[in-house]
C-alpha positions, 0 to 999 in steps of 0.5 A, a space after each residue: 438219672 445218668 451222669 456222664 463222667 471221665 473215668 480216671 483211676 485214683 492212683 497214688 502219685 508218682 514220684 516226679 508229680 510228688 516232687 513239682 508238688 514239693 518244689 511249687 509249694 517250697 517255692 511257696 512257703 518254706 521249712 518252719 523255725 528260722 525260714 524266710 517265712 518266720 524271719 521276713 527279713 534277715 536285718 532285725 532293724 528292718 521294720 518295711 520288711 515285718 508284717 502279719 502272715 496269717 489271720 484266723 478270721 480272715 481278712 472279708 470272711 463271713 459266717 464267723 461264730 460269735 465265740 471266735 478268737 482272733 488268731 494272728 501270726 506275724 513274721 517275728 516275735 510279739 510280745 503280749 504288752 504290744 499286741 495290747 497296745 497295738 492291736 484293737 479289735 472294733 464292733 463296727 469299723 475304726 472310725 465309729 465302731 466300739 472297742 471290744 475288749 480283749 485278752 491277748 494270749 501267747 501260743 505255745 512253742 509259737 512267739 510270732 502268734 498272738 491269740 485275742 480273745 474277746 472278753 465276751 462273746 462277739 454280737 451275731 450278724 455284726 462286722 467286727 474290724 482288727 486294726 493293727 497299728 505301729 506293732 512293734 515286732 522283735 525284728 521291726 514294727 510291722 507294717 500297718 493293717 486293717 482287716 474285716 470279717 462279719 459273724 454269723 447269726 444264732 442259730 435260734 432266737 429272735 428272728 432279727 438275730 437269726 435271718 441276715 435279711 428280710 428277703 431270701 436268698 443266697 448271700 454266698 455261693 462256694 465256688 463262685 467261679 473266679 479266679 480265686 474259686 474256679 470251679 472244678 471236675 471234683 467240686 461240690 457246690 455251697 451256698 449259704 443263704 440269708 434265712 434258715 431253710 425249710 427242709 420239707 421244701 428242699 428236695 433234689 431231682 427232676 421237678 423239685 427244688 434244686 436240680 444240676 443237669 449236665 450238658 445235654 439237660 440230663 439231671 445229674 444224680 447228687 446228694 443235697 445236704 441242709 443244715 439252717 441257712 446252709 446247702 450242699 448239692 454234691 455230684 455222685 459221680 467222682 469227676 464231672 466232666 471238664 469244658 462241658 456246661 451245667 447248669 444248677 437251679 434253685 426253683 421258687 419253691 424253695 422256702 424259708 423257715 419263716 415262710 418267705 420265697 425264694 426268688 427262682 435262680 439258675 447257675 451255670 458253669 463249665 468245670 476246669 479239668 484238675 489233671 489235664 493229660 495225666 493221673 489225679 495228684 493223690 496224696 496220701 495224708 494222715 491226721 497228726 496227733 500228740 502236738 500242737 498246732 501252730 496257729 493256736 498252740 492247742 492240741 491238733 485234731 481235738 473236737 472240744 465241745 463247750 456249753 452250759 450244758 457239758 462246762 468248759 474244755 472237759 468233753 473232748 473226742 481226739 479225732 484220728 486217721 491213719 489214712 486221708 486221701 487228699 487230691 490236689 489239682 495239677 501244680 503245674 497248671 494251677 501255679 497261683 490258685 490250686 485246688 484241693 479236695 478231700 472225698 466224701 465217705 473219709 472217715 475220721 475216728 475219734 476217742 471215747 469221751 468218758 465220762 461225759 459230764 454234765 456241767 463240766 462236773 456231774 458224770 453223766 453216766 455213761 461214755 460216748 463210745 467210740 466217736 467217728 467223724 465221716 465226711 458227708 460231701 467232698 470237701 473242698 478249697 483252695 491253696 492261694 497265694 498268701 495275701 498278707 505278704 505280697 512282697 515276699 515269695 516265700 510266704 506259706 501258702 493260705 488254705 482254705 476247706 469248706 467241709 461237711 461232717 457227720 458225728 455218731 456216736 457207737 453208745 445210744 444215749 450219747 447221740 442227744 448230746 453229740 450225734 448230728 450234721 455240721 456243714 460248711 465248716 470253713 476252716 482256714 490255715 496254712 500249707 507248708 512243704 518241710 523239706 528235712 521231712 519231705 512232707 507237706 503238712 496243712 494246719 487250719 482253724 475254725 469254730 464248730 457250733 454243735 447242737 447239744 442235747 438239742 437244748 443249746 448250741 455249744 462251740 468248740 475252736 478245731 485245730 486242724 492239722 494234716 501231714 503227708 506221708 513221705 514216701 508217697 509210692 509205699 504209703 498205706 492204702 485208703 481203706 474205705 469204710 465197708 460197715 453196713 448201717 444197723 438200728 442202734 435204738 428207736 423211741 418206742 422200745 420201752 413201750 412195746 409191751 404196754 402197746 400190745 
């Protein structure tokens, strides 16, 4: 297959592009501490001007894990007797729903946040409701809200808790090609459906199941990821072009776990140019380590794995990278929505978990060996206005990264427990601009469900943190992962001998 592409050099970024970055993001969000975007109002008895700022689930989103917290952040200080009182998490809607019961926290170093966490695990495929009501703030009471999202199902079990629907389809396509999803020339192409897909019928090319052709019909090479209800079709090529016409089919071929069909469908979109005119908008980005994030108080970059299997909190890899190519589309030109990307083969490196311990308390044994994390596709999103806080200009910019990682593990019989694909991990956060620092720094949240020892689904709440380097013109070069695959073990050693 032959794709046509706009081949455009990935250079750092210029100064000058660097600084409207900075200056439109500012614009966006201020400095932490006692920036407008903390205070929201300079008068403490101003109570119209308090408000929440940010919500981890988000207001409408889907495929949440039912061992999620609520995570919120207002513009003061919450005290946690008030968030009890105040703030109510409901199975179903307010008006006919059941109150969830739930242990409000406070995040460290952090007195605007608040963090629920339901006191049991949340229902699969249910929509949950948060009400905040008459929430009284250090500065004020904040203004009154009510926000929905909807969990997603097991990953196994009974069919009614596993499937959304009888039929299958898509329930959800990334982007979607609105305003507040353009698609791009460096998108990757996500969609989620309503039962787990059957591999073995999910192949990519010309006369299969699934297949992007440009313009002219031609099949466009890419790479198809499948991972239960989800899929990813992610061009090879680093840009499509932009202002020609694609269309992506999914034919009737495609079929569920469960045997049902899916009903032939055919996208078609014309990608956006992300850097009309000029170079691509890179920044050069590093994992942060050694702090806390500032949504959740925990520890940033650290992919906890919990589950009967391994115990609470005690299996833990820091991820880390001292080089992260990001790409943002031009500031300039995308004011309100700007997209994002990371590219796909970046690798994060994470710590040795040793011991791994069974249980929380039985030492298995033996390490993982190092852990690296490698994005299988580029990952991608958007930086939107702030949709909690529409009166004030200074709010931080909302991020949202959808992303699909592959975990190995360097010692063999760690792979049970940690080595797999995790996609469509959604992560959700805010970006800020520090201009002391003069750097942008990105922090996000999700929930990670890992398969463990393929006998259960444990999880793991990822607090998700990037920072920029300053100088962007003398930033460290990306190194691009150049290790040949090798075979670290096969199911017949032992038994080569007797076999012969």
């Amino acid at each position: 297959m032959k794709t046509r592409i706009i081949k455009r050099k990935g250079t750092l970024l210029s100064s000058v592009a660097m600084l409207s970055t900075a200056m439109l993001l500012t614009a966006c969000g201020g400095d932490g501490g006692d920036s407008p975007v903390d205070d929201f109002g300079s008068n403490p008895g101003e109570g119209d001007n308090q408000a929440l700022l940010y919500a981890y689930p988000d207001n409408g989103q889907g495929e949440i894990s039912t061992a999620a917290p609520v995570v919120l952040r207002f513009s003061s200080a919450v005290n946690l007797g008030q968030a009890q009182n105040s703030i109510t998490l409901y199975e179903g809607d307010a008006e006919t729903g059941t109150v969830v019961n739930t242990t409000p926290e406070s995040v460290a170093k952090e007195p605007n946040n608040v963090l629920l966490q339901p006191d049991e695990d949340l229902k699969p495929n249910q929509t949950y409701t948060v009400v905040i009501d008459d929430l009284r703030l250090r500065k004020g009471v904040a203004k009154d809200q009510t926000l929905t999202f909807t969990t997603r199902p097991l990953n196994e079990g009974p069919k009614n808790l596993v499937v959304k629907e009888d039929t299958f389809e898509v329930s959800r396509r990334m982007p979607d090609g609105s305003e507040m999803e353009p698609v791009m020339d460096f998108s990757s192409f996500r969609f989620q459906f309503t039962q787990p897909i059957d591999r073995a019928t999910a192949n990519y090319g010309d006369g299969n199941t699934v297949l992007l052709r440009d313009g002219a019909g031609d099949p466009v090479d890419a790479t198809l990821l499948i991972d239960g209800a989800y899929m990813t079709v992610d061009p090879d090529a680093e840009y499509l072009n932009a202002g020609e016409t694609y269309t992506l089919d999914i034919t009737a071929d495609l079929a569920s776990t469960y045997g049902e069909t899916f009903g032939a469908e055919s996208y078609t979109f014309t990608p956006k140019d992300s850097s009309p005119g000029r170079e691509p908008a890179i920044l050069v980005q590093k994992l942060t380590q050694g702090t806390t994030s500032r949504l959740t108080g925990k520890p940033v970059n650290e992919v906890p794995v919990n589950g009967t299997l391994l115990g609470e909190n005690d299996n833990i890899t820091q991820a880390s990278a001292e080089v992260v190519r990001a790409e943002l589309a031009d500031v300039t030109t995308y004011t309100d929505v700007t997209p994002i990307r990371l590219p796909k083969g970046t690798v994060l490196n994470g710590a040795e978990i040793n011991p791994i311990l069974i249980g929380g308390e039985v030492p298995a044994g033996f390490g993982s060996g190092d852990v690296t994390m490698t994005v299988l596709s580029d990952a991608s999103g958007y930086l939107v206005p702030n949709p909690y806080a529409e009166n004030n200009p200074d709010a931080l910019r909302i991020v949202h990264l959808l992303m699909d990682v592959g975990i190995a593990t360097s010692e063999p019989r760690a792979n049970g427990a940690f080595t797999q694909d995790l996609l469509h991990i959604e992560l959700v956060g805010l970006a800020e601009v520090d201009p002391e620092a003069g750097v942008l720094n990105l922090d996000a949240v999700s929930v990670v469900e890992p398969n463990i020892l393929g006998q259960e689904y444990g999880y793991g709440m990822l607090s998700f943190q990037l920072q920029s380097y300053k100088d962007q013109n003398n930033a460290p070069q990306v190194v691009g992962d150049d290790t040949p695959p090798a075979l670290q073990s096969w199911s017949l050693e032992d038994l080569v001998g007797e076999q012969a």
